[in-house]
C-alpha positions as a Python dict, from the first residue, in 0.01 Angstrom:
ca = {
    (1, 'X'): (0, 0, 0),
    (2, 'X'): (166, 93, -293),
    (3, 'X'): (480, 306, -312),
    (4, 'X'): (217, 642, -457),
    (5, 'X'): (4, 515, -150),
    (6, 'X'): (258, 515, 59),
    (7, 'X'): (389, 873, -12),
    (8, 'X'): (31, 1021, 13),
    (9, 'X'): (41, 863, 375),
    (10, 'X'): (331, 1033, 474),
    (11, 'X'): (262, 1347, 277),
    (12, 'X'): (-87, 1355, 458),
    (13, 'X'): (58, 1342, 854),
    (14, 'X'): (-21, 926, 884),
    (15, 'X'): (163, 673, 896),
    (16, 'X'): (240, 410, 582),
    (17, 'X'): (134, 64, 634),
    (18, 'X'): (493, -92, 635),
    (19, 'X'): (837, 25, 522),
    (20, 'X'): (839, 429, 516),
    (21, 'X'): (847, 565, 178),
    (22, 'X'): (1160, 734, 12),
    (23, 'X'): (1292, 901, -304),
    (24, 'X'): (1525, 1212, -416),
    (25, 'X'): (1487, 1526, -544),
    (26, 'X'): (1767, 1435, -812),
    (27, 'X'): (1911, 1062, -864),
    (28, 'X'): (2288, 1100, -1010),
    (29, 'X'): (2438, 799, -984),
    (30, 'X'): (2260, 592, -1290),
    (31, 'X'): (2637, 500, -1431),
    (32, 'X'): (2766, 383, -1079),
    (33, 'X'): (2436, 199, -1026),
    (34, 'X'): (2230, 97, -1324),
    (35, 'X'): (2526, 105, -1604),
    (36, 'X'): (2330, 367, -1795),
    (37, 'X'): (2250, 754, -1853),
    (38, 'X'): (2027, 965, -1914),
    (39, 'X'): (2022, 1119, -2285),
    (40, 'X'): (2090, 1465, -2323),
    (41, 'X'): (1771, 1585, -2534),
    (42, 'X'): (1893, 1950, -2695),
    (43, 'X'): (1935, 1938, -3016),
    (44, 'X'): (1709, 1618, -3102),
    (45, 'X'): (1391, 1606, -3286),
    (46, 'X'): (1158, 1398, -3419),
    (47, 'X'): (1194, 991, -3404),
    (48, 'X'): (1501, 1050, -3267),
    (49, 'X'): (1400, 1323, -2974),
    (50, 'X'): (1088, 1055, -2920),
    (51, 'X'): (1328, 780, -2894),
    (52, 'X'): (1538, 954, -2651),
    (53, 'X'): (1226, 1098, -2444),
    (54, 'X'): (1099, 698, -2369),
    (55, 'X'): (1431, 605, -2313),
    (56, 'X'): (1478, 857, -2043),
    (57, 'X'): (1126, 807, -1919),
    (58, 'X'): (1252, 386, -1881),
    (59, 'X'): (1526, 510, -1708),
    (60, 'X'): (1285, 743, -1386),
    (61, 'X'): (1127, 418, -1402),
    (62, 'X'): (1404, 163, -1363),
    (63, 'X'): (1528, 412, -1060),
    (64, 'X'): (1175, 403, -883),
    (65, 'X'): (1152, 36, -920),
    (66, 'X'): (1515, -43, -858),
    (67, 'X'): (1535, 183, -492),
    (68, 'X'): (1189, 135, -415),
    (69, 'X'): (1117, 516, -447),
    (70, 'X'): (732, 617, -378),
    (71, 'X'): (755, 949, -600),
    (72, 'X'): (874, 1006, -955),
    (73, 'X'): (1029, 1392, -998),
    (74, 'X'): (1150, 1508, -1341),
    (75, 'X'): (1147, 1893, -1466),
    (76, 'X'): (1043, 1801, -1843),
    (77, 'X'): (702, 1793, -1947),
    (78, 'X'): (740, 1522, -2251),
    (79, 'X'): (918, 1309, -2011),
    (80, 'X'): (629, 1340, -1729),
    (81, 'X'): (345, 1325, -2019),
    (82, 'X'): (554, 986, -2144),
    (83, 'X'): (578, 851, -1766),
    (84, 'X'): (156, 896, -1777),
    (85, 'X'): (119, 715, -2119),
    (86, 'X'): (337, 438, -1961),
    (87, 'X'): (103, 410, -1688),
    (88, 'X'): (355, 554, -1413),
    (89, 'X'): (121, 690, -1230),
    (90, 'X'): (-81, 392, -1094),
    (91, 'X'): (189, 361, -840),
    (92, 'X'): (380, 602, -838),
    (93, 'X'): (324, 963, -732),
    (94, 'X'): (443, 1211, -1038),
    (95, 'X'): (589, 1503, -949),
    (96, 'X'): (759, 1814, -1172),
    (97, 'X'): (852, 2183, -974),
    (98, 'X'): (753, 2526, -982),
    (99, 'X'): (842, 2789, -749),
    (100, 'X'): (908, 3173, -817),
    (101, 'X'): (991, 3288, -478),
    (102, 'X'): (1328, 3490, -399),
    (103, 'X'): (1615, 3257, -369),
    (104, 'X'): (1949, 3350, -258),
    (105, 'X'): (2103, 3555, -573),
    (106, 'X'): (2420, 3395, -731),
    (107, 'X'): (2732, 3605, -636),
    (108, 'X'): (2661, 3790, -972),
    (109, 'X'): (2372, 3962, -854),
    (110, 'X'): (2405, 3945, -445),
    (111, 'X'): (2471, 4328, -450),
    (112, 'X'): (2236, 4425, -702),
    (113, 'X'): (1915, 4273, -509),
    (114, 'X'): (2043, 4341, -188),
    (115, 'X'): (2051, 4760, -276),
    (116, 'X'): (1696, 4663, -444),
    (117, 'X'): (1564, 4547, -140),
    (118, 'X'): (1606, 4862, 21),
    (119, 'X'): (1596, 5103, -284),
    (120, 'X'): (1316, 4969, -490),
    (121, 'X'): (1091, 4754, -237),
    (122, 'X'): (765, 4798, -437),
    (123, 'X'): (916, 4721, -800),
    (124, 'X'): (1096, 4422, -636),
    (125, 'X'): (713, 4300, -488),
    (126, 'X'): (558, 4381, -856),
    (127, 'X'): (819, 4168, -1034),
    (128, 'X'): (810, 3834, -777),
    (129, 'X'): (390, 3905, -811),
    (130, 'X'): (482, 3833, -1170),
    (131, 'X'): (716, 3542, -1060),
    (132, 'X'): (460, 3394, -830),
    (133, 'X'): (187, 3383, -1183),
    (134, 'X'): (435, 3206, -1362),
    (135, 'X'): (520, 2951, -1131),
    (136, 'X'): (99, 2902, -1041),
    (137, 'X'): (88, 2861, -1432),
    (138, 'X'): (355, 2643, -1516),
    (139, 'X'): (261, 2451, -1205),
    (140, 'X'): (-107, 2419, -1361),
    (141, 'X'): (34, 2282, -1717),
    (142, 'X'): (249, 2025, -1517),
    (143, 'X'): (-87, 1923, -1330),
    (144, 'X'): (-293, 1899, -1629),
    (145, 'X'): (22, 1660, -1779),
    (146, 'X'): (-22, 1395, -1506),
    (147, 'X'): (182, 1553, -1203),
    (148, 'X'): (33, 1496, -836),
    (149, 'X'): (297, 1628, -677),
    (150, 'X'): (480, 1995, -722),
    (151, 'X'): (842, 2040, -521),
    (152, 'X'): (892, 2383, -468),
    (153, 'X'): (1351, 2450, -465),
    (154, 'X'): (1460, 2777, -433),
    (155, 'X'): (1682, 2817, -135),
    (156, 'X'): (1643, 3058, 122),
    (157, 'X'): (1946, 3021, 342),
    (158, 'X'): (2332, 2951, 418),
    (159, 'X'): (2429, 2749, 686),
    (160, 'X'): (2434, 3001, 960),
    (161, 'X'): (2109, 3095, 863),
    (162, 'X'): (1858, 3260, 624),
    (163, 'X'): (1956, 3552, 360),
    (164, 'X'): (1695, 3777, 414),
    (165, 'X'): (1612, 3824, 796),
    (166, 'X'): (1282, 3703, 945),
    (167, 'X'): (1130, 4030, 933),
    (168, 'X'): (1251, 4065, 568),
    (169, 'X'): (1154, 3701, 455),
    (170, 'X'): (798, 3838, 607),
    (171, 'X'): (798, 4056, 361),
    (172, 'X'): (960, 3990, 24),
    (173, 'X'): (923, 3594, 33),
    (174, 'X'): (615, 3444, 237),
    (175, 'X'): (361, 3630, 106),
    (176, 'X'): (463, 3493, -232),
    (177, 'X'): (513, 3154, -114),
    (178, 'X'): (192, 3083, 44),
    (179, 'X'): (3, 3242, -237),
    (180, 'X'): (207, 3006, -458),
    (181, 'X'): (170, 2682, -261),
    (182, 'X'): (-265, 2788, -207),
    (183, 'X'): (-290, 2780, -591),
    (184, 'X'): (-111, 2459, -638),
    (185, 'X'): (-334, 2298, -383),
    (186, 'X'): (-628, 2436, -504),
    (187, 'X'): (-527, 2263, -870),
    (188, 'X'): (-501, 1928, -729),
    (189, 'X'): (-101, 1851, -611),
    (190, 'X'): (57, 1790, -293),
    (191, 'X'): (396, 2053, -250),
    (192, 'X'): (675, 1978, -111),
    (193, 'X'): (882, 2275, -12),
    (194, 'X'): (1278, 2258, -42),
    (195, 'X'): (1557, 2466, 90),
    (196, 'X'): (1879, 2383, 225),
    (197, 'X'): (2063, 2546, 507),
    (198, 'X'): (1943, 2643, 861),
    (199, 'X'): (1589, 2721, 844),
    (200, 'X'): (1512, 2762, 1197),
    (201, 'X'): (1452, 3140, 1214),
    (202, 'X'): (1198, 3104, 975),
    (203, 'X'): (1049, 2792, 1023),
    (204, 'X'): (758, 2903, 1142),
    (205, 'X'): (696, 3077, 808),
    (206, 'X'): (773, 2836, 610),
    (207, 'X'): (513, 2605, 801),
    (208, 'X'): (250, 2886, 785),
    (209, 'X'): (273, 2885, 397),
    (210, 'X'): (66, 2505, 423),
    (211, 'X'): (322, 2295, 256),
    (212, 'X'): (246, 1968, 275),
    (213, 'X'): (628, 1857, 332),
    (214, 'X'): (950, 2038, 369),
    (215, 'X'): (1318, 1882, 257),
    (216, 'X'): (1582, 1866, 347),
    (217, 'X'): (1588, 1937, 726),
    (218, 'X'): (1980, 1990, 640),
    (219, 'X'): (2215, 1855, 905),
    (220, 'X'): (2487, 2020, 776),
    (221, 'X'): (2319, 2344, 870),
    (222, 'X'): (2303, 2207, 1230),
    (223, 'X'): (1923, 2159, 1195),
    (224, 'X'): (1776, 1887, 1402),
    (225, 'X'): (1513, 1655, 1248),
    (226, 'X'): (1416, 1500, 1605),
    (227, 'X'): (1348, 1905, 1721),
    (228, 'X'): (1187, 2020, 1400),
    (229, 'X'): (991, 1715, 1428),
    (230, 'X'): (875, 1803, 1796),
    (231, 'X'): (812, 2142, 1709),
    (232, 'X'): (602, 2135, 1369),
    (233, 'X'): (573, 1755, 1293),
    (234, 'X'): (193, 1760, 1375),
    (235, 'X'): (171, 2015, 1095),
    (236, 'X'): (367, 1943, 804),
    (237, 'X'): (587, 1579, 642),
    (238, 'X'): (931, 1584, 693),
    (239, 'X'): (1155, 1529, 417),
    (240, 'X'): (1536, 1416, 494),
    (241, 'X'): (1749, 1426, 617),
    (242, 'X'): (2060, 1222, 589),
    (243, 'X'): (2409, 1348, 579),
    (244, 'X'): (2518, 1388, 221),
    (245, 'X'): (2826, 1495, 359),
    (246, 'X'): (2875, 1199, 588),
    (247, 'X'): (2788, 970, 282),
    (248, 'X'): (3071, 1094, 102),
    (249, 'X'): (3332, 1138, 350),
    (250, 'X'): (3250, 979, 611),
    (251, 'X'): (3295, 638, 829),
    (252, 'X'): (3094, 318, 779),
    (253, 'X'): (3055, 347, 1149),
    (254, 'X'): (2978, 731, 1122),
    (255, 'X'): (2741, 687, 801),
    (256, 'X'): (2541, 424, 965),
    (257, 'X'): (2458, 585, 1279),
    (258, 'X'): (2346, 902, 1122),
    (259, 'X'): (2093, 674, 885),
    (260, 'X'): (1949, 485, 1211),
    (261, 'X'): (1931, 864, 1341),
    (262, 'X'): (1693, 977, 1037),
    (263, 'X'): (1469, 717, 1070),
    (264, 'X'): (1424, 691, 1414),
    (265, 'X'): (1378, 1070, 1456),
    (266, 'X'): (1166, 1104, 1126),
    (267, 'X'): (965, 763, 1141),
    (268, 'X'): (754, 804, 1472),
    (269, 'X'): (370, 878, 1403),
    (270, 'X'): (434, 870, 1030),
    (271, 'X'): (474, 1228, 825),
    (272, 'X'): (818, 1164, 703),
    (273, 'X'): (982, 1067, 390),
    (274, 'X'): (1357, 896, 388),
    (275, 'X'): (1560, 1058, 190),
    (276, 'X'): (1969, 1175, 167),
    (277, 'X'): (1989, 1562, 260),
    (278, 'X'): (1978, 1664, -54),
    (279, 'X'): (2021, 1480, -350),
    (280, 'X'): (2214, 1153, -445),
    (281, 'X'): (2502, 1363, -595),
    (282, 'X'): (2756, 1220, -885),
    (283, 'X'): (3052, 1176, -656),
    (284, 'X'): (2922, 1043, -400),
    (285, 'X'): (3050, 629, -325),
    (286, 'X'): (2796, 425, -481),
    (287, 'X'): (2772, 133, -204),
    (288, 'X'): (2727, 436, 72),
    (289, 'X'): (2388, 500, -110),
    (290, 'X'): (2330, 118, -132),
    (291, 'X'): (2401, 91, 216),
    (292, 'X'): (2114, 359, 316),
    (293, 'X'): (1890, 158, 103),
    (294, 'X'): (1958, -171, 294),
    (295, 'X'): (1923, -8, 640),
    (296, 'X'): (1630, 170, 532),
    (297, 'X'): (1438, -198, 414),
    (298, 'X'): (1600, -341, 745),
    (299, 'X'): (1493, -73, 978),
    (300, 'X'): (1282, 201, 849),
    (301, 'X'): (918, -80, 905),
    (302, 'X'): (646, 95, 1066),
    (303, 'X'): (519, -314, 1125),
    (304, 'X'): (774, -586, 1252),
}
């Protein structure tokens, strides 16, 4: 298989036919790894915006190739349009985002939606309607550019738990996010759903909405990969979940047991990607990440 063909696999509840596939939402560490970054495009145009576009689009291509990573995700349109032209897309599985579900507000507005929630229920459900277009449409220009794959990364919860209740994520967020996730299916991508936090009170939403993954399965929330994987695995990839925080601060001793624990609670029967539980962050110690990367080509073979 090739690393596209080995995403699909997982991404479609089966099982890859060697080493399980892996990438990241978000791949900081191109100075600490690869000597390089990528080029800040505002304020460019012409050659020299062109230049910088195929020099970025090298660059999401030197990552794939240098990690082994089965899926390509960048939020720019010229950069996903230049991947195609490059021919990215015979093995690798293109992917941009679009959700417009209700994330957890910024301390800014926290107050404001939480009296609108109560206060102005309707006008809050006529403006994420509105959301929910937008993010079906910009998800549909993406597609129509070359991407296969759509992640969807609003967050719905803290640590301790969601923001909105289960009752109240019933009502102001699945609705929205299944009619969301329906319309990028029906236009030809796989979703993968992300949130951090602990999503168990509302896992069984989340699940109902028909993604075809979910990241990060955070352990820092306390959520479980090995139970989440028991109780909805048969339904829906896996995505995760390594302990950023353990990368970062952790012990070599400490770090390595929680990778062996990812893949041998994700791996079984296939459905699961290998990834950190969230994203390779700047800051975090280069040969940690390098180190997940050799036990993952050491241990995470579905065929010895």
């Amino acid at each position: 298989m090739s690393p596209k063909e080995r995403a699909i696999a997982a991404l479609e509840l089966r099982e890859p036919d060697d080493i399980v596939p892996t990438f990241e939402l978000e791949f900081q560490l191109t100075r600490e790894l690869l000597g390089k970054d990528f080029k800040d495009l505002s304020g460019l145009s012409g050659k020299e915006l062109d230049m910088a576009i195929g020099y970025n689009a090298e660059l999401y291509l030197e990552i794939a190739e240098t990690f082994d990573y089965s899926i390509i995700r960048t939020g720019d349109l010229r950069i996903l349009r230049k991947l195609v032209e490059m021919g990215a897309d015979r093995r690798y599985l293109l992917c941009g985002e679009a959700d417009g579900t209700l994330a957890i507000p910024d301390g800014k507005n926290m107050v404001e939606l939480s009296v609108r929630l109560f206060e102005e229920p309707d006008q809050l459900k006529r403006e994420l309607d509105l959301a929910a277009d937008r993010a079906i449409e910009w998800g549909k220009v993406q597609i129509d550019s070359g991407a296969e794959c759509l992640t969807m990364c609003a967050d719905y919860c803290f640590n301790h738990g969601p923001f909105l209740s289960p009752k109240m994520f019933s009502e102001f967020v699945t609705p929205y996010l299944h009619r969301i996730i329906e319309a990028h299916k029906e236009n030809g991508a796989y979703v993968i759903k992300h949130t951090d936090g602990n999503i168990m009170p509302i896992l069984d939403q989340l699940v109902s909405c028909g993604p075809h993954a979910l990241h990060s399965i955070d352990p820092q929330a306390k959520v479980d990969l090995g139970e989440v994987k028991r109780l909805v695995g048969d339904k829906v990839c896996l995505a995760g979940n390594v302990n950023c925080g353990l990368l970062q601060t952790g012990t070599d001793e400490e770090v390595k047991a929680d990778i062996l624990r990812s893949l041998r609670d994700g791996m079984p029967g296939g459905g699961y990607i290998f990834c950190t539980s969230n994203v390779a962050f700047k800051g975090m110690p280069p040969e940690r990440y390098m180190l997940m990367m050799e036990m993952r080509r050491a241990y995470g073979r579905y065929r010895r």
